[in-house]
C-alpha positions as CSV (number, residue, x, y, z in Angstrom):
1,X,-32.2,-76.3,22.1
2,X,-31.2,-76.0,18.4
3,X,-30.0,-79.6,18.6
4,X,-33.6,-80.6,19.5
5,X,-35.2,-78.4,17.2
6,X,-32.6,-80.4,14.6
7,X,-33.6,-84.1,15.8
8,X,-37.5,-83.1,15.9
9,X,-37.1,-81.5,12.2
10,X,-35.4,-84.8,10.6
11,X,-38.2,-87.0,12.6
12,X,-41.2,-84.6,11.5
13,X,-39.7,-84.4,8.1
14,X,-39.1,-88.0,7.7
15,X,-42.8,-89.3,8.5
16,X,-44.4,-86.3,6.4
17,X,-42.3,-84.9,4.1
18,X,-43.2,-81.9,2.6
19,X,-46.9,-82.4,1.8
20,X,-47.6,-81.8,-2.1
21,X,-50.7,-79.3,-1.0
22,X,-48.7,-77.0,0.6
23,X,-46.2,-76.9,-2.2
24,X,-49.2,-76.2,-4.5
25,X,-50.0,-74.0,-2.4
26,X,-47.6,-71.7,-1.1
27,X,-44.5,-73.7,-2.8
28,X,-41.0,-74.3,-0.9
29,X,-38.3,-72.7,0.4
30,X,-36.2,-73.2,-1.9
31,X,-38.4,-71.6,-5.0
32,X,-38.8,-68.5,-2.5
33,X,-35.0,-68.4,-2.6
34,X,-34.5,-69.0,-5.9
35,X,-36.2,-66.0,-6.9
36,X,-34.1,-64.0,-4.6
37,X,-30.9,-65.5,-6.2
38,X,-32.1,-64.9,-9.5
39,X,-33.3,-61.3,-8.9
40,X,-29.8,-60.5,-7.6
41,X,-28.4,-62.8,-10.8
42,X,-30.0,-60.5,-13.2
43,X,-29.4,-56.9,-11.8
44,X,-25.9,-57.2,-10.5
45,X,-24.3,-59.5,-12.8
46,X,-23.7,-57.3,-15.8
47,X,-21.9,-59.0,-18.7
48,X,-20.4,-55.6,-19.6
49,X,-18.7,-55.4,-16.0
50,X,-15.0,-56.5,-15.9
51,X,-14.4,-60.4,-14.0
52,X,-13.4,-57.9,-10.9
53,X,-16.3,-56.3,-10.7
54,X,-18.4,-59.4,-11.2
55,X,-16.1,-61.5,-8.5
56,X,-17.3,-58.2,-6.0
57,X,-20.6,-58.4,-7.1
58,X,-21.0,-62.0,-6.2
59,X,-19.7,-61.2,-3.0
60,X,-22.5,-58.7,-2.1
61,X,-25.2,-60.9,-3.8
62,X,-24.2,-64.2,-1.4
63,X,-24.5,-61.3,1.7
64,X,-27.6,-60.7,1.0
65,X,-28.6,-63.9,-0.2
66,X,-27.5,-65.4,3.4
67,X,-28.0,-62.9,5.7
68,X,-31.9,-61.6,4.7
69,X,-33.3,-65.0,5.0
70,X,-31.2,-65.9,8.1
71,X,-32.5,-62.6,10.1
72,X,-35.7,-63.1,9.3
73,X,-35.8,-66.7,10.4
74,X,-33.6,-65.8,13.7
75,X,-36.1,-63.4,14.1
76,X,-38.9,-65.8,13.6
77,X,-37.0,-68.0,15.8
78,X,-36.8,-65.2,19.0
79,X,-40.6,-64.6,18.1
80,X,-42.0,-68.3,18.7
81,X,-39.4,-68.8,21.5
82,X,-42.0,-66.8,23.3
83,X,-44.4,-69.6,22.9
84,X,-42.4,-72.3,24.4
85,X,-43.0,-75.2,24.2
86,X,-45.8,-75.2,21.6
87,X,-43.2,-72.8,19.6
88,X,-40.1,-74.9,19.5
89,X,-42.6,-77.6,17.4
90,X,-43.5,-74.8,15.3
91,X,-40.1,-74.3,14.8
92,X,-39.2,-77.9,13.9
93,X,-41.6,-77.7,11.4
94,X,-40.5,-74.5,9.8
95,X,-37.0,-76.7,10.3
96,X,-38.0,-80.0,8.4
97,X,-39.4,-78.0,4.9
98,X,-35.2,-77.5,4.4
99,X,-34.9,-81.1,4.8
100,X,-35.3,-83.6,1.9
101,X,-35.5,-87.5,3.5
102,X,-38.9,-88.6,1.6
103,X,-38.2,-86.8,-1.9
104,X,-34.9,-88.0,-1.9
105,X,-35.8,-92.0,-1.3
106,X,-38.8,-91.7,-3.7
107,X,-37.4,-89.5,-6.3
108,X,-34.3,-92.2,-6.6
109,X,-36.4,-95.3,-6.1
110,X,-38.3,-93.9,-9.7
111,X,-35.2,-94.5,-11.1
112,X,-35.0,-98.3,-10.3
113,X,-38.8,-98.4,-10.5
114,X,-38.2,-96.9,-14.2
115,X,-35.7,-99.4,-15.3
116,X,-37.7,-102.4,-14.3
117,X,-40.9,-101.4,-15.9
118,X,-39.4,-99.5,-18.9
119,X,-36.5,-100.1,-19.5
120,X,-33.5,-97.5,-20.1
121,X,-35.5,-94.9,-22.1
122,X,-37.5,-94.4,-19.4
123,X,-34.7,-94.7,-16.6
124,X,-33.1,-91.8,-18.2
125,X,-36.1,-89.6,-17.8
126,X,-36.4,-90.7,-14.5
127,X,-32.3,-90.1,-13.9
128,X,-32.7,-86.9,-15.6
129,X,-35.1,-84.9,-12.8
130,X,-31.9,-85.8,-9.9
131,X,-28.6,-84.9,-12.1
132,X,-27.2,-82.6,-14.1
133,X,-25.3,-84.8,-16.7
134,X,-26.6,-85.7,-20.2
135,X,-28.9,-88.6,-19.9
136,X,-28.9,-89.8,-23.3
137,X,-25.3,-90.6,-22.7
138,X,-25.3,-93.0,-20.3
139,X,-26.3,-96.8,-20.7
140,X,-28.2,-99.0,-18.5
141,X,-25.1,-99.3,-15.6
142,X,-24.6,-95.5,-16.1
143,X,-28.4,-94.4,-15.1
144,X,-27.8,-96.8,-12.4
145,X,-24.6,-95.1,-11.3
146,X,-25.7,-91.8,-11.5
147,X,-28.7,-92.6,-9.0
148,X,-26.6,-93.6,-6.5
149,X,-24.2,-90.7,-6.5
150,X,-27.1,-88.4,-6.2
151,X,-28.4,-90.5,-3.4
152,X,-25.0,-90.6,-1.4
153,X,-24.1,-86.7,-2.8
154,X,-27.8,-85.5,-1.8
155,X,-27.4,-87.0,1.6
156,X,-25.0,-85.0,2.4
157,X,-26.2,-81.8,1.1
158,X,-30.1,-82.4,1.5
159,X,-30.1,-83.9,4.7
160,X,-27.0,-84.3,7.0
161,X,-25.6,-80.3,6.1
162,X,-29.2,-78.8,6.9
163,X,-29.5,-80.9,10.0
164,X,-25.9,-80.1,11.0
165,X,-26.2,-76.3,10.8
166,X,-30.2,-76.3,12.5
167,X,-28.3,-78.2,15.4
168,X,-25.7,-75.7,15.5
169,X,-27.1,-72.4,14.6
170,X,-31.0,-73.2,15.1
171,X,-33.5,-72.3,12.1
172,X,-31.6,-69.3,11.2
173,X,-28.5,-71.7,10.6
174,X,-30.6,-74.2,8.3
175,X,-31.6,-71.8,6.6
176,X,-28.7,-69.7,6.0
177,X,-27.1,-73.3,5.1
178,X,-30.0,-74.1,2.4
179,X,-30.2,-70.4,0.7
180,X,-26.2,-70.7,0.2
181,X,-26.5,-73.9,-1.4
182,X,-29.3,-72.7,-3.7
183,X,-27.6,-70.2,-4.8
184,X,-24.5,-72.4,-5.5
185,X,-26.4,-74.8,-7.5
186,X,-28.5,-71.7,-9.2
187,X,-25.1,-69.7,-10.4
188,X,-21.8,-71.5,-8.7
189,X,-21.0,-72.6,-12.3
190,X,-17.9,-72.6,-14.2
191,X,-19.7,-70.7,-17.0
192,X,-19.1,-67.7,-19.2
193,X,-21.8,-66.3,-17.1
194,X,-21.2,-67.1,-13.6
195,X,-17.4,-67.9,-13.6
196,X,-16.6,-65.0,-11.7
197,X,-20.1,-63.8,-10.4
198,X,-20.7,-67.2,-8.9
199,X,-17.1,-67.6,-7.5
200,X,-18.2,-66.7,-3.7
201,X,-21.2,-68.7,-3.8
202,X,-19.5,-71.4,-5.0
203,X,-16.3,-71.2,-2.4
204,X,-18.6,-70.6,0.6
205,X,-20.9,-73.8,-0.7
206,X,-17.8,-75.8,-0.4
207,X,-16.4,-74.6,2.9
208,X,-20.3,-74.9,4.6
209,X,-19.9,-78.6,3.7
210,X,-17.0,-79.9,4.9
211,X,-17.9,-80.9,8.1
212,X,-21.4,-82.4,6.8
213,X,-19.6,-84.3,4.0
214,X,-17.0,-86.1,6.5
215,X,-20.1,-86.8,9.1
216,X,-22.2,-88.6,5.7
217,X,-19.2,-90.8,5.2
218,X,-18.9,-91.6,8.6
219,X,-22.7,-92.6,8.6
220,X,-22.7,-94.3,5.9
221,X,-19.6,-96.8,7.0
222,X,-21.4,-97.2,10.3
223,X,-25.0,-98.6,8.6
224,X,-22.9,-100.7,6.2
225,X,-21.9,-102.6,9.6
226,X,-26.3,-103.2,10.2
227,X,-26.8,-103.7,6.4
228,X,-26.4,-107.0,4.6
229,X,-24.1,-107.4,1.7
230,X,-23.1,-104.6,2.5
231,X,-18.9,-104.1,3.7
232,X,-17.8,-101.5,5.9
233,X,-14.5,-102.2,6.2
234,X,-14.0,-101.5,2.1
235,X,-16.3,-98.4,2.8
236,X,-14.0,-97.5,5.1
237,X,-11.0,-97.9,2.8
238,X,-12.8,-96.2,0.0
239,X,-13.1,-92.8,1.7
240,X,-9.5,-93.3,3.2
241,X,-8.1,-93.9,-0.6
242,X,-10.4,-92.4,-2.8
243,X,-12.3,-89.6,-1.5
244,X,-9.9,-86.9,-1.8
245,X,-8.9,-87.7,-5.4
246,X,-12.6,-86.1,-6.4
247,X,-12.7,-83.0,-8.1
248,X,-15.4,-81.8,-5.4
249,X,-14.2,-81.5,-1.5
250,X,-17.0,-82.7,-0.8
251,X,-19.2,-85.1,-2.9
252,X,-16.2,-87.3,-2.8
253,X,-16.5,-88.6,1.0
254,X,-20.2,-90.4,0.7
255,X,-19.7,-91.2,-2.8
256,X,-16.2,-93.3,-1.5
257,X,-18.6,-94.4,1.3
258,X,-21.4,-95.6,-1.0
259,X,-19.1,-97.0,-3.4
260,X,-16.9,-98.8,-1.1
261,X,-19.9,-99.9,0.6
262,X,-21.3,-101.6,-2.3
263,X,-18.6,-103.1,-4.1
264,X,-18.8,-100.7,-7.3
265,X,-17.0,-98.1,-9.2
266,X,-18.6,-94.5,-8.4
267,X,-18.0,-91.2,-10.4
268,X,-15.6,-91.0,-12.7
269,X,-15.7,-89.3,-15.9
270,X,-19.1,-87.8,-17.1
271,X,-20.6,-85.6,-19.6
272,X,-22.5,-82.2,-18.8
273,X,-24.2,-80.4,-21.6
274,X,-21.7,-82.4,-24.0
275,X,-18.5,-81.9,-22.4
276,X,-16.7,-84.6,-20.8
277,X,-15.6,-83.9,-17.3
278,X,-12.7,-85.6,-15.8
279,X,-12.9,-87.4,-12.7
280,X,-11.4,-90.0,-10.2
281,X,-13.7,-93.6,-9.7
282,X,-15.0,-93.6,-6.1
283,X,-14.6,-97.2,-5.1
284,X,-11.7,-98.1,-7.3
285,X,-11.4,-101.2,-8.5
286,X,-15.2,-102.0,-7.8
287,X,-18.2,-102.7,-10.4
288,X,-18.9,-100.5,-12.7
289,X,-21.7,-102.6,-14.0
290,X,-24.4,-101.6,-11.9
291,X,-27.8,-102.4,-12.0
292,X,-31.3,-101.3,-10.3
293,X,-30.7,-103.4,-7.7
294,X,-27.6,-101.5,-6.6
295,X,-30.1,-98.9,-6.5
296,X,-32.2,-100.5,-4.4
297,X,-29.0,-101.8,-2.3
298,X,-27.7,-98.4,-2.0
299,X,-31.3,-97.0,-1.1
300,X,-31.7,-99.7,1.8
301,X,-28.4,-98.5,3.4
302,X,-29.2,-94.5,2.9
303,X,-32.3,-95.6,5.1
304,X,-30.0,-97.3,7.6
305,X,-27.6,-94.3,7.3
306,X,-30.6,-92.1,7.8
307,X,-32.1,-93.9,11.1
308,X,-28.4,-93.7,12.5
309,X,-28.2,-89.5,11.9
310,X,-32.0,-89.1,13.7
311,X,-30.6,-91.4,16.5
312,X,-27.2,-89.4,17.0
313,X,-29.3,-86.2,17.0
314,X,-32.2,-87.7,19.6
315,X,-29.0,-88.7,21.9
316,X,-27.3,-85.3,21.5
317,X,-30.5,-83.8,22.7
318,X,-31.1,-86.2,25.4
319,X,-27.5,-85.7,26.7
320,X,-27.9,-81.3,26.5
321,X,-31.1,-81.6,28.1
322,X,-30.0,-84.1,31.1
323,X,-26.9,-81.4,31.6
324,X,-29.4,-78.5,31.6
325,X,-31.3,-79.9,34.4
């Protein structure tokens, strides 16, 4: 049943999002565990303690950070099982607040939005609320660019990885799955600070996403075959080539995908807080010269991409549920 509560999550979540009235109200699960992660942050990582110390403290902190929410959802999970079948929906709606379909297409579409109506200044401001690289470094193509890597990155780890681990482990896995990568993008950071403290959040972020990463590509390809102008046979050969050259094991594979996809030049080198990172182009030999209508391109086939990963999950559960019975 946790591959229907996955498939009824992504279809609940992709109609309604998460309202903004609840959010005002209560706010979202990721704020709940990003106090967690930063309560842990500030009492067990000491900056007098040696890196060995820190390294074992960042174990213990990613323990507790996984396992506390994940029993209490399993346990919510046991409790509404009782209710079946009114408490499997209940469930998939717990389920779809880890998911991120709506935000992502709307928060990424603002950036195409922003540089038709306002030009680059205000593209960068828009660019700036979905990445983490300096925005007053990049030009025109480069805001463009950076929108679609989020888009194809965020796939993966906003949609397809939460949906993934729901369908294997129930809420309890999507939820284990999300608080990890919270806590990966909170203090997984090659910083005086978290370079050793981080390390096992970091590790266990990359190794939780392998098998989400390889399905996004795989999506991605497949919708560039229902998508026009778009080529799936140079998607195809853009994860094959390109995808393992990136610095991250995972953010490569959809990026390659998108890329390829699209006919442009992905990643690549980029600046964070005014140091230039080194990176392999996704998509080598494409454009670099995008534009927001690459955005827009890249947005039409995410949908596409996003249709085909509700559709494997409905068949999955239609398949489980004829073998039950």
């Amino acid at each position: 049943m946790s591959v229907l509560i996955a498939f009824l999550s992504l279809a609940i979540e992709r109609i309604l999002g998460y309202p903004d009235w609840l959010f005002r109200a209560v706010g979202h699960p990721v704020t709940w565990f990003g106090r967690l992660i930063a309560f842990l942050d500030l009492r067990l990582n000491r900056d007098t303690d040696s890196d060995a110390q820190r390294r074992r403290r960042g174990v213990q902190a990613l323990l507790v950070i996984v396992l506390v929410p994940a029993l209490i959802a399993f346990a919510v999970q046991i409790l509404l099982w009782q209710l079946f079948p009114v408490g499997m929906i209940i469930t998939a709606v717990l389920a779809s607040s880890l998911l991120s379909q709506k935000s992502l297409t709307e928060h990424v579409e603002a950036v195409a939005d922003a540089l038709d109506t306002g030009g680059l200044a205000l593209g960068r401001i828009a660019v700036a609320r979905i990445v983490g690289r300096d925005p007053e470094k990049l030009d025109h193509a480069g805001v463009s660019r950076a929108a679609i890597e989020s888009l194809a990155e965020n796939f993966s780890d906003g949609i397809v990885a939460p949906a993934f681990w729901t369908g294997v482990c129930g809420l309890a896995g999507g939820v284990a799955y999300k608080v990890a990568n919270t806590a990966d993008s909170m203090i997984g950071h090659r910083t005086p600070r978290h370079e050793a403290f981080g390390r096992a959040a970091a590790r266990f972020d990359d190794w939780i996403n392998l098998p989400a990463s390889r399905l996004t590509a795989l999506l991605i390809v497949a919708a560039a075959f229902l998508v026009r102008d778009a080529d799936p046979r140079n998607a195809w050969e853009a994860v094959r080539r390109d995808a393992k050259k990136h610095r991250s094991p995972n953010a490569g594979w959809p990026e390659a995908a998108m890329a390829g996809a699209l006919g442009l030049a992905l990643a690549g080198p980029r600046t964070y807080g005014g140091v230039v990172v080194e990176d392999a182009f996704m998509g080598e030999g494409g454009r670099r010269e995008a534009e927001s209508l690459d955005i827009r391109r890249a947005l039409k086939l995410y949908q596409v991409a996003d249709y085909l990963l509700i559709a494997l999950f409905g068949l999955l559960s239609a398949a489980l549920i004829a073998m039950t019975f």
